[in-house]
Each structure stands twice: as C-alpha cells, then as structure tokens.
C-alpha positions in Angstrom: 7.1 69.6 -12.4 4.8 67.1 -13.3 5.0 63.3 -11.5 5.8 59.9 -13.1 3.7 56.9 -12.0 5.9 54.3 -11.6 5.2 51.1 -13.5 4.3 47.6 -11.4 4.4 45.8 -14.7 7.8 44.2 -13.7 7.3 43.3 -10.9 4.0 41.8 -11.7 4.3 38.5 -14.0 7.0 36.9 -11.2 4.5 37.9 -8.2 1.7 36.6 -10.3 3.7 33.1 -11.0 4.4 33.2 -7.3 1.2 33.2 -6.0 -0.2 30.7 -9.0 2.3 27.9 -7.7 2.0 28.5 -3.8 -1.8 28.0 -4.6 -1.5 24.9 -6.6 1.3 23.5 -4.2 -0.9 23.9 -1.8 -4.0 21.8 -3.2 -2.1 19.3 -4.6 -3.2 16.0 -2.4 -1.9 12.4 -2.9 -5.1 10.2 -4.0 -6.3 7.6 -1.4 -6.5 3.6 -2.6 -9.7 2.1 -0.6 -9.7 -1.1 0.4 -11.9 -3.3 1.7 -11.5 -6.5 4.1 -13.6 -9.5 2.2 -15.3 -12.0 3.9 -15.8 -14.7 1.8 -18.4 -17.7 2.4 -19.0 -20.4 0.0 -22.3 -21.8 -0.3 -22.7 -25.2 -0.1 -19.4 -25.2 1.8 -16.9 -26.1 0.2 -13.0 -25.6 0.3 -11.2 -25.0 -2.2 -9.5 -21.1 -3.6 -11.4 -18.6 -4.2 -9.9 -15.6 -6.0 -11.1 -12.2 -6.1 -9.6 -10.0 -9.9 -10.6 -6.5 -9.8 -12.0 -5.2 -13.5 -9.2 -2.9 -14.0 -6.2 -3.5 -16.3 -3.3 -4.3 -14.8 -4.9 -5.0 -11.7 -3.3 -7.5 -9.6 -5.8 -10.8 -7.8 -6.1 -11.1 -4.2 -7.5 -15.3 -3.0 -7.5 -17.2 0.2 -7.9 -21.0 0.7 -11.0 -21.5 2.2 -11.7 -23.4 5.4 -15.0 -24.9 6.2 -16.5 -22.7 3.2 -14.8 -19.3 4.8 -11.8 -17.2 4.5 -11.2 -13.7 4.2 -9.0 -11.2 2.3 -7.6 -8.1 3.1 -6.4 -4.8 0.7 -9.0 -5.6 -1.9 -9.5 -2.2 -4.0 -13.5 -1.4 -4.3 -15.2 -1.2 -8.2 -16.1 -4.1 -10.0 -14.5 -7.4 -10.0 -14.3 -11.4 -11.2 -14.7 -14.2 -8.3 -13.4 -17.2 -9.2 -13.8 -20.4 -7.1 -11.3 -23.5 -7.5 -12.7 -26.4 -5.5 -10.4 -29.1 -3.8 -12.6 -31.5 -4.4 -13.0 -33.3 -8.1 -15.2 -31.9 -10.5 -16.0 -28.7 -12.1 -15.9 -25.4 -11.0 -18.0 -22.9 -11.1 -18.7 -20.2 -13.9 -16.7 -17.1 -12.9 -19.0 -14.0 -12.2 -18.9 -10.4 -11.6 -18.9 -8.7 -8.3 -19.5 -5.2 -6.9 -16.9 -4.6 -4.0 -17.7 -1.3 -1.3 -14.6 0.3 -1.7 -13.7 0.5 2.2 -15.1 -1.4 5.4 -16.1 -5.3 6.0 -18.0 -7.0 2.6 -19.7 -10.0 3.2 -19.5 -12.0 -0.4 -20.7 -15.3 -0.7 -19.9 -17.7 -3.5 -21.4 -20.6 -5.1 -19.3 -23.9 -4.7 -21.4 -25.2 -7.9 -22.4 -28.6 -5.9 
C-alpha cells in the first residue's frame, strides 16, 4: 500500500492572495497635509494685502489684510512659495519673491512694504 501526499497547491494561490491584501490593507495610511500658521510682519509698516501662493500647480493663495504692518494666516501648506504685497497706499509695490514655509508650527515671515 503505498501513501499519496496530498497536494496544497490549491489551496495555496487564494491563501497566498489573502495574506498579500490583509498585509497591504493594513499599511495603507491616508497622507497628512502640514500646515503652518503665518505670521506676517511688513517692514516699514505698512497695510495693505499680503498674499502668500505656494510653488505648486494648482495650488490655491492664502492673504490677509494687514493691520499696523501685521496679520496672520492660517492652513498654509509648507515647501516653497511667492509673497506678494499689495499696499493701500499709492505707489508701487514690491517685487514678488520666493519664500521657504516650515511645513507645520508658527512661521514668522516678514515682508518688505518697498517704502
């Protein structure tokens, strides 16, 4: 009489698939946004708009209206970004430049009024 070994190989592939998704299911996480809360100081003061465009396409602008040369915003996604200042008062504004915003906490950014 001799014995048969009885063959996993069916079982196998759906036991193997099984595992494979539980594992990936299970490290699968949802990516966190930073943000950071900007304070914003305009030097000399100055009040007028100051708006904050991160360097990312599609990105949306965050501003606030200054008041005696401050204002902050809040929600502004960290990497690198364009700071534009509109003053109230008559004359030109200021050549746009390029900032480097922490991507979480309190950033202190100051901006040029261009007076």
């Amino acid at each position: 009489m001799s014995l048969k070994r009885a063959s996993t190989a069916p079982f196998a592939l759906p036991l193997l698939l099984a595992l494979l998704l539980a594992a990936v299911g299970t490290t699968v996480v949802g990516v966190a946004h930073a943000e950071a809360t900007v304070q914003v100081v305009v030097r000399p003061t100055a009040d007028g708009t100051v708006t904050i465009t991160p360097n990312a396409p599609g990105a949306r602008s965050f501003s606030c209206h200054t008041r005696a040369g401050a204002c902050t915003i809040s929600g502004v996604p960290g990497g690198l970004a364009t700071v534009r200042f509109a003053p109230d008062a008559a004359g030109p504004a200021p050549a746009p430049h390029t900032v480097m915003i922490a991507p979480t906490g309190n950033v202190q950014l100051t901006v040029p009024s261009g007076r």
